[in-house]
N, C-alpha and C positions, 0 to 999 in steps of 0.2 A: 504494500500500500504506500502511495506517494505521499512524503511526509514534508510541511514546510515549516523552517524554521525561525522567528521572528521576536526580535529581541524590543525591550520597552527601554531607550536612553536616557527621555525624563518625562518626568509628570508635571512639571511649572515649567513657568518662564527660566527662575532663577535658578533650576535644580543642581546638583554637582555633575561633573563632567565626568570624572574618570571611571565611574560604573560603566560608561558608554562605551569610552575603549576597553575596559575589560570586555564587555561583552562581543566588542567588533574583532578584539585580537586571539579571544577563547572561547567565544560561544558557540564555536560555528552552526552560525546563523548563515540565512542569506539575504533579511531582509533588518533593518534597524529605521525604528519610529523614534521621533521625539515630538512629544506632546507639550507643548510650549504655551499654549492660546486659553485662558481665560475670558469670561465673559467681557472685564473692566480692562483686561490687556489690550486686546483691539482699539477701544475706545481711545486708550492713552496712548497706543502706538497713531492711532489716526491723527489727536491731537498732538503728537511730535511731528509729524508729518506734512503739519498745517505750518511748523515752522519752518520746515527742512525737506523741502520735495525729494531731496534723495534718503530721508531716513526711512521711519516709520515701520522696520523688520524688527526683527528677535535681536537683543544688545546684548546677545552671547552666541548671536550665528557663527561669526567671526572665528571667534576661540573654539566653540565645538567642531567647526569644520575644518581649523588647524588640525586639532587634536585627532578626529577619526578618520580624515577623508587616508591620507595612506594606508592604515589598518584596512578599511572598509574596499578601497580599491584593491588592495595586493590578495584579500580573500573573495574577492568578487560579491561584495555583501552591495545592496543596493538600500540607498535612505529615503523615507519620506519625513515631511516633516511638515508641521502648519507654522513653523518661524518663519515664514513671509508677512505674520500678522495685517497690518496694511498696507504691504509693500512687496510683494510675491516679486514682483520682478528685477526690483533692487536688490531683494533677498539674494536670486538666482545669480545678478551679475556679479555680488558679491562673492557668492561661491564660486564663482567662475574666474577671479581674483585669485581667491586662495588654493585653487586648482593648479591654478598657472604657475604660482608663485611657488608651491610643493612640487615641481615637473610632473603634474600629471596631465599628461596631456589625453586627449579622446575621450572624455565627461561627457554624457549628453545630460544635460540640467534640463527639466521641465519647470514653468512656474506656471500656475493656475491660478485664474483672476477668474473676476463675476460675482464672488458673494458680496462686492458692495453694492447695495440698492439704497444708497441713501437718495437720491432720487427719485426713486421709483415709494420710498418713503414719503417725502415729502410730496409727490405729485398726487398723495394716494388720500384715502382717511380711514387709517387701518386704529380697529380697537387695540390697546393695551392691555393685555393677559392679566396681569397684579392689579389694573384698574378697571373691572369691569366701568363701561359708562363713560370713560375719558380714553381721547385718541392719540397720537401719534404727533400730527398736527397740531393739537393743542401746545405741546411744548415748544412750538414754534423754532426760533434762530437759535435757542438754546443747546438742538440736537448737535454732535461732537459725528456721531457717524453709527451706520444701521448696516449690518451684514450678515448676510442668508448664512441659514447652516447646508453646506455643501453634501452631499455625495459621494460614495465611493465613484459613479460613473469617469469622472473626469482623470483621476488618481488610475484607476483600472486604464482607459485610453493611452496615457501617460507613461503606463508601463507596458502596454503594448508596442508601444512607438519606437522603444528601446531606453527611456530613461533609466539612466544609473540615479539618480539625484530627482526627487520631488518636492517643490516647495509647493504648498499651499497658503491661502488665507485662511478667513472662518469654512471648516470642514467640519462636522461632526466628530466628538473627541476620539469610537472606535472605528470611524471611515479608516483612519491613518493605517489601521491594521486588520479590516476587512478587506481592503483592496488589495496588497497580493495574494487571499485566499481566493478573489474572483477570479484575480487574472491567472493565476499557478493552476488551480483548477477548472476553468472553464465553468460555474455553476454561472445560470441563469439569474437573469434580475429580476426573475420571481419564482426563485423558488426561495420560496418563504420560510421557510425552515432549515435548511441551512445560511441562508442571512442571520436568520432569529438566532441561531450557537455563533455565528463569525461573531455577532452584534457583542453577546456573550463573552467572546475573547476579548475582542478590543476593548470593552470593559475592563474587565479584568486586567487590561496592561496597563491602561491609559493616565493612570495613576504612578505607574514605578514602583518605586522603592515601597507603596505604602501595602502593595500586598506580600513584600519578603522582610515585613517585620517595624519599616517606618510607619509612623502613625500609626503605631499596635501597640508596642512597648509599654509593658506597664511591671513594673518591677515588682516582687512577690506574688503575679497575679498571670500576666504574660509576657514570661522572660526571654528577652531576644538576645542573642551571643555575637558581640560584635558590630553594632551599628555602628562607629566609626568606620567602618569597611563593610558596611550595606551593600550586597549586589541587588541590580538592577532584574528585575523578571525575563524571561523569554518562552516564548509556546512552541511546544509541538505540535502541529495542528493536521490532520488528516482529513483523505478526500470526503468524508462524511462528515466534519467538522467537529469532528471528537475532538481536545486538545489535552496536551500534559503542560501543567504551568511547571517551573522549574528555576534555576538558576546556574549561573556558572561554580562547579564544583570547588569548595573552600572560600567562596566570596563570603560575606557575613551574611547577617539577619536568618531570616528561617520563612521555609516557603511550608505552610501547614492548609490543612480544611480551615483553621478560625480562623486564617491569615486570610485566606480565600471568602471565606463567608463574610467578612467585615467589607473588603472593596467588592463582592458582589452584591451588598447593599447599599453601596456608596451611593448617593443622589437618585435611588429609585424610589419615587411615589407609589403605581401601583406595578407590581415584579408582573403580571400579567399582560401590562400592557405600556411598554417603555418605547416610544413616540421617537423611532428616526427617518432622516430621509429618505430611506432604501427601504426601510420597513417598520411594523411594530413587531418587536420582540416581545415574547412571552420568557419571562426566567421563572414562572412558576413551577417548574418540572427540572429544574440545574437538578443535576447531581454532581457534586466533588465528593472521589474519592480515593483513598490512600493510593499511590502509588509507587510507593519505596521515599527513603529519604529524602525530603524537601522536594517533592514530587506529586501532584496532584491531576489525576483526571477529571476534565469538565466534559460534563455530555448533559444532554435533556432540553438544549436550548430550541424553542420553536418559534415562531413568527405566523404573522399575518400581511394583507396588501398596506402596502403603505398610503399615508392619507390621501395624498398630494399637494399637501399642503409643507411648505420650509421656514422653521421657526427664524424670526427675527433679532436680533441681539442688537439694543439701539444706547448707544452710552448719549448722555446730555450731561451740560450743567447743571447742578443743580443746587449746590452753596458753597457757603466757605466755612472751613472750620478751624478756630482758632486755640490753641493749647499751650497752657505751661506747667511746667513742672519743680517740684523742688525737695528735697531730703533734708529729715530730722532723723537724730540717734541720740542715743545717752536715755538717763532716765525722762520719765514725762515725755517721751519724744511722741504718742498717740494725743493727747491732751494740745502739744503744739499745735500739731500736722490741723487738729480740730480747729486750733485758734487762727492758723494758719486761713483755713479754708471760709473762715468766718467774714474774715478781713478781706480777702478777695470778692467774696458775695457782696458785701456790704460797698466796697470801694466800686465794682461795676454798675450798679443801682445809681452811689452817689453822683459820679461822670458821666450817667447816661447810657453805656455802651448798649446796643441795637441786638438782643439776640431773640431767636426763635429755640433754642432751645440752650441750655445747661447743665451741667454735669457735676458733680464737687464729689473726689473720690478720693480715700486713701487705699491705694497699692497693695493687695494682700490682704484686706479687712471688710473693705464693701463697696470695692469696685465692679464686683460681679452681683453679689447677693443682696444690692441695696441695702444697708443696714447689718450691723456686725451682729450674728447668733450669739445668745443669750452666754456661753463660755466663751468668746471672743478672748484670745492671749493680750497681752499687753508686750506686745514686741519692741527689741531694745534700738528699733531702727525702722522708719516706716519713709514711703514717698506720697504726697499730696501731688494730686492731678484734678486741673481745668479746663474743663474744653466747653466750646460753645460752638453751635452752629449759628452763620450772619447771611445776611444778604451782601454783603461787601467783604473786599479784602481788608480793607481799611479798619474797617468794623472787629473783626477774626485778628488783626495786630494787638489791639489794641486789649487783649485779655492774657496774650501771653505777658506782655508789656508789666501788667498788673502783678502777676506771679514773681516775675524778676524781680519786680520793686519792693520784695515780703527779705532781699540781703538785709537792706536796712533798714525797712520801715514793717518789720513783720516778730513774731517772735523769737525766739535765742535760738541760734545752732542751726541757721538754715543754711542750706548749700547744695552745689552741684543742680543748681538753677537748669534748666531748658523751655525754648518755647518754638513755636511751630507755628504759622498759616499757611493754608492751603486750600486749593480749590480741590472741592469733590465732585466727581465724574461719578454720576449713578449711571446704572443700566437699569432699564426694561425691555418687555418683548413684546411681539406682535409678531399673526402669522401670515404670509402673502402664498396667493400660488404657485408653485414650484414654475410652472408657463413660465412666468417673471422675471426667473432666472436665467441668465445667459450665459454658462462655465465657457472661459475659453484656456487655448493650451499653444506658448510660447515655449519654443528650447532653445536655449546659449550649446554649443558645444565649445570643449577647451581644447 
């Protein structure tokens, strides 16, 4: 039975790099994803973009495609990757830079554009999913940038064509790693049940690290050996789309069933019916099970037609937030942090300052819990935090401004001061016709 083999490089934008070349130089793999694209990533990559018509990609393409493209060429491993965030094409010339510049010549770089419909947004009056009742529109010049979740179809083309190298924009997080199981195997764009277990795998990868032990980790409870040297995942994946999750033998963390159960729950609402472009997956029927150390069999995945409809991902403006910070230690240091936070209340009242919403927290006490539980410690060192959301930047200055001013006009023993404004880039979604969409596909070769 024909087996392919496909490795997970990262799960973020920011993720660590060298699991990647572990897995490009020992996994033998033949295909390596990096899953890079966040809802609020795009948005911020579009808003770089709006400064820097050649930025607007992954601000670690650069260094990861230093780092694998030799590994990844001399084993014949081929990449996809949605680090083109806004910028798929700039992505691609850039890898076609650092192709050059490692002598590898004969690259054929694909980059795949079309999930921007900011356009097709704004000409439209599409509802808001989080808002029933309020449209798209309604946020008017405020919108930053709206882009379709993409398809395997384009990715599958792509590697028909011969690309070694795939950069994407917004794609569906397991498109990245259902598309060489279409194109390796030849399975139809409806056959719905093996889509429904691909969908299933690229789940499962599209995270990283977080199913061989990162974001599991819980000491006395679930103990992971090694997360400084967390390896990265990689599937087995067979023509029926059975797969074995696994890793590179001696990396760190642990590939287990609860390792696997936790990121097969990741962000699903109902496991019955998980809403992609190619199809709805059903994971009510997964089975993981044992398959020898750090080895897991997935099977049971099934699917339905897909809607026709491609979810939206629209980041806007939508405030500013403004934050300071400051540290007490020594005795009485919660009683300060208190007095501390009083003096700032009171000081933005008396000034005026413009907020819509407020915050007054100490760090460790009842920053999360609202209000310290009735055996609350009296800690020998606490930090007081201010944040407020404004309508202005000006407004969001002017409360860190307040915190800093607690050196010398605040109680004893304050230090190690910080403040912050910033604009906040929300997203919401809305869905359009897949019609709408228009995938196209450019190649650099090096």
């Amino acid at each position: 039975m024909k087996t392919v083999r496909i490795g997970s490089g990262a799960g973020y934008s920011g993720d660590r790099i060298e699991p990647a070349i572990e897995l490009a130089e020992y996994g033998d793999i033949q295909y390596l994803g990096f899953e890079c694209l966040a809802e609020r990533t795009i948005a911020l990559a579009q808003q770089a973009r709006l400064s820097d018509p050649q930025s607007g990609y992954d601000p670690l393409l650069t260094a990861r495609m230093q780092a694998v493209l030799p590994a990844c060429v001399r084993n014949r491993i081929r990449i996809i990757t949605n680090m083109g965030a806004a910028n798929p094409l700039g992505a691609a010339a850039e890898t076609a830079r650092v192709a050059r510049q490692l002598g590898l010549a004969g690259l054929k770089i694909a980059a795949i554009t079309g999930d921007d419909v900011l356009e097709q947004i704004r000409a439209g009056d599409f509802t808001l999913l989080e808002r029933p009742g309020h449209t798209a529109a309604q946020l008017g010049n405020r919108i930053i940038s709206a882009n379709a979740y993409l398809g395997v179809a384009p990715i599958v083309q792509a590697l028909a064509e011969g690309a070694d190298i795939v950069i994407t924009g917004r794609v569906s997080d397991p498109a990245l790693f259902m598309a060489p199981l279409v194109h390796e195997f030849g399975w139809h764009m409806q056959d719905w049940n093996r889509l429904g277990q691909a969908t299933v795998v690229g789940h499962l990868l599209e995270c990283a690290g977080q199913i061989t032990g990162g974001y599991f980790a819980d000491p006395g409870y679930k103990d992971v050996t090694d997360l400084a040297r967390l390896g990265f995942p990689l599937a087995e994946v067979h023509t029926d789309g059975t797969a074995v999750i696994t890793k590179v033998p001696g990396s760190g963390g642990t590939v287990s069933r609860q390792s696997c159960t936790e990121q097969l729950l990741y962000e699903l609402h109902d496991p019955s019916r998980y809403y992609q472009p190619d199809v709805v997956a059903d994971f009510s029927s997964v089975r993981l099970d044992q398959d020898g150390a750090d080895r897991i069999k997935v099977s049971g995945g099934a699917g339905s037609p897909r809607t026709g409809s491609l979810k939206v991902s629209i980041g806007y403006r939508d405030s500013f937030v403004g934050e300071g910070q400051m540290s007490y230690a020594g005795a009485g240091a919660v009683a300060r942090g208190r007095l501390a936070l009083d003096i700032v209340r009171e000081r933005l009242r008396l000034t005026g300052v413009q907020t819509t919403e407020l915050r007054f927290d100490i760090i460790g006490i009842d920053s999360l819990h609202r209000g310290p539980p009735p055996d609350a410690p009296n800690p020998p060192e606490i930090r007081i935090r201010v944040t407020g959301r404004t309508d202005s930047m000006a407004e969001a200055v002017r409360i860190g401004n307040e915190v800093e001013t607690l050196y010398t006009n605040g109680p004893a023993g304050g230090g190690g001061a910080s403040k912050s404004a910033r604009l906040v880039v929300a997203v919401v979604s809305t869905l359009i016709p897949e019609t709408m969409v228009r995938p196209a596909i450019s190649f650099q070769v090096t």
